[in-house]
C-alpha positions as CSV (number, residue, x, y, z in Angstrom):
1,X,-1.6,-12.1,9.6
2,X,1.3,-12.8,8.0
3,X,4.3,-10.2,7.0
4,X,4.3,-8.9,3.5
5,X,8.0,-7.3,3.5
6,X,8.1,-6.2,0.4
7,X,5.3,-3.8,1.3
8,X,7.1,-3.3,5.1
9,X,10.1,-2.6,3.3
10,X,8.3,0.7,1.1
11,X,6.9,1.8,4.1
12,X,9.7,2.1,6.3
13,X,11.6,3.5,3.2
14,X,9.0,6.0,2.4
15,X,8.3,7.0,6.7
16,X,12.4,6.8,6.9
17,X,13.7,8.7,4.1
18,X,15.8,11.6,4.5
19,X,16.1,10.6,8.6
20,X,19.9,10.3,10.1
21,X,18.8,10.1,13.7
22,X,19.2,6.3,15.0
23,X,16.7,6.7,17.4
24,X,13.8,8.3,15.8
25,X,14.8,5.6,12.8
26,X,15.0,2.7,15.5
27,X,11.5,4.2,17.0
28,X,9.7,4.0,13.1
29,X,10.9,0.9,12.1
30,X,10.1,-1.0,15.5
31,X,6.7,0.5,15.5
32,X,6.3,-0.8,11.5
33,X,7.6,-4.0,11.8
34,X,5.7,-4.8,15.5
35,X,2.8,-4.0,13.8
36,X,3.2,-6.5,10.4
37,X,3.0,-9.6,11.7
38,X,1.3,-11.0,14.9
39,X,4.0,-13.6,15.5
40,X,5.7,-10.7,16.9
41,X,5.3,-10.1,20.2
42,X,8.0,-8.0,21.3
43,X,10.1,-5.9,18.8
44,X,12.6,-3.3,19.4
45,X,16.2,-2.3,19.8
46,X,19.3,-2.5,22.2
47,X,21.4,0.2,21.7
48,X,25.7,0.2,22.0
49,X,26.0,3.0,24.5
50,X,29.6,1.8,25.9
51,X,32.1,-0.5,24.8
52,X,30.5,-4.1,24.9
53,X,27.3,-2.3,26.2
54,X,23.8,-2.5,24.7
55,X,20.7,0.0,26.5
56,X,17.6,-0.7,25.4
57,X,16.3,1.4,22.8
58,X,12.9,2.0,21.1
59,X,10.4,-0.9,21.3
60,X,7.0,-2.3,20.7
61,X,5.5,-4.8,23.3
62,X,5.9,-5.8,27.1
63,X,9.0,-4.2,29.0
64,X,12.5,-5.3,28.0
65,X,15.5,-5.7,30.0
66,X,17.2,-2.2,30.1
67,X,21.0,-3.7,30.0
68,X,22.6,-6.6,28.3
69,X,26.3,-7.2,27.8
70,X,27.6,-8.2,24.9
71,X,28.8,-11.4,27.2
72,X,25.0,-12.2,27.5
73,X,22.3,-13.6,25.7
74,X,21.0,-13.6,22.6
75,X,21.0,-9.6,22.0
76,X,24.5,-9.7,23.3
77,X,25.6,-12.6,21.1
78,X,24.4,-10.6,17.6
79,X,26.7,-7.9,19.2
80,X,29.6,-9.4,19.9
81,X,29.8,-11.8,17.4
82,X,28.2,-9.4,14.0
83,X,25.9,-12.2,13.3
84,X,22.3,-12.9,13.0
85,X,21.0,-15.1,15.7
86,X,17.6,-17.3,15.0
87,X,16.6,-19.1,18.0
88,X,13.8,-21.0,17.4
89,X,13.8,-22.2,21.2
90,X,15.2,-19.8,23.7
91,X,15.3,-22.2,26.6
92,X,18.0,-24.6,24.6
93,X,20.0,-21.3,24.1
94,X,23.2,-21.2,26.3
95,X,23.0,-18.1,28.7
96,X,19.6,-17.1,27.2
97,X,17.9,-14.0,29.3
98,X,14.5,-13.9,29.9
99,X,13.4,-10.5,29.7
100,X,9.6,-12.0,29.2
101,X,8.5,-15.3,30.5
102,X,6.5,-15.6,27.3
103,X,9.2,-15.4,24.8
104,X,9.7,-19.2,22.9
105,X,11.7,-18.0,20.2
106,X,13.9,-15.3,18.6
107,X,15.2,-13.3,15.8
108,X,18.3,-10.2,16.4
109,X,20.1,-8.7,14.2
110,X,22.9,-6.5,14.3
111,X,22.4,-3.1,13.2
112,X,24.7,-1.2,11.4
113,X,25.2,2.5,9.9
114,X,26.6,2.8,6.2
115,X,29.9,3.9,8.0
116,X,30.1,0.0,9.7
117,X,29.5,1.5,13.1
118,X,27.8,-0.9,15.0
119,X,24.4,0.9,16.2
120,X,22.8,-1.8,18.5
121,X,20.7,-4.9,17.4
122,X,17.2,-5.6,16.6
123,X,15.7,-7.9,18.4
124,X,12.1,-9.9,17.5
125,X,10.7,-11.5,20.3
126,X,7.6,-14.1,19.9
127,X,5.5,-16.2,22.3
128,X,5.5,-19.1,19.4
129,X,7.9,-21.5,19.2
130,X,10.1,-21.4,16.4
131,X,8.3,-18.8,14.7
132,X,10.9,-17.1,12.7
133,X,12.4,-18.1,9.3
134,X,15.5,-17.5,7.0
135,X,13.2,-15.8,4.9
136,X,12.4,-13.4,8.0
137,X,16.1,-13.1,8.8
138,X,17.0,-12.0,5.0
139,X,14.3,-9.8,4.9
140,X,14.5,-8.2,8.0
141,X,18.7,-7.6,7.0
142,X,17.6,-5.6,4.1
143,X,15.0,-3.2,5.6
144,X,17.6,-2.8,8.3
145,X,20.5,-1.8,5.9
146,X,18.5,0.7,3.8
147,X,16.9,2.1,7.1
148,X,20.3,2.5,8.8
149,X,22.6,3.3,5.5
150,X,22.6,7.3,6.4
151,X,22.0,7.1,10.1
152,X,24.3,9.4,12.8
């Protein structure tokens, strides 16, 4: 199955709209997109709960790690640096972490409210080598900003 975003996109609009709180936004949208493709095998959030600090957050999947520093991995990179990170193999990735021994490749994205606050990232774990696309990352981008334009 493969993802049809611009019927995701709808979807998360119509479940979404109205919503300010990040985390019941963050719980929707990882449940929606998780469930869209089945190259995802892991889908969720790290949240910025300190200064260069990310929590996990809502998530579809395995467990995740509950910490990452912004110094660290993949998740941390998209933090610290504000840019989309697609990994299509995460062992070649310097100071990868390997919450999941099954993870080959990677898409995260940093989410941000319509204020510029950086929220957390979005992270899209799957067990297939490079799985992920530009197409995915430019997708994924604009279901983020609409989702996150009002959030708290």
């Amino acid at each position: 199955m493969r993802i049809n975003y611009t019927t995701l996109f709808k979807t998360i609009a119509s479940l979404t709209e109205g919503e300010t709180d990040a985390v019941a936004l963050m719980a929707t949208v990882a449940c929606e997109v998780h469930h869209a493709d089945d190259r995802f095998d892991w889908t969720g959030f790290y949240r910025v709960v300190a200064p260069e600090l990310l929590k996990i957050g809502p998530y579809q999947g395995g467990h995740g790690c509950l910490v990452i520093p912004f110094s660290r991995g993949v998740c941390g990179a998209a933090a610290r640096t504000g840019e989309v990170q697609l990994v299509p193999d995460v062992e070649a990735f310097p100071g990868h972490i390997a919450c999941a021994s099954s993870t080959r490749s990677e898409l995260v994205l940093p989410v941000w409210n319509g204020a510029g606050d950086l929220l957390g990232v979005f992270d899209i774990d799957s067990d297939q080598p490079d799985a992920f696309t530009l197409e995915d990352a430019d997708q994924m981008a604009l279901i983020l900003a609409a989702a996150f334009q009002n959030a708290a």
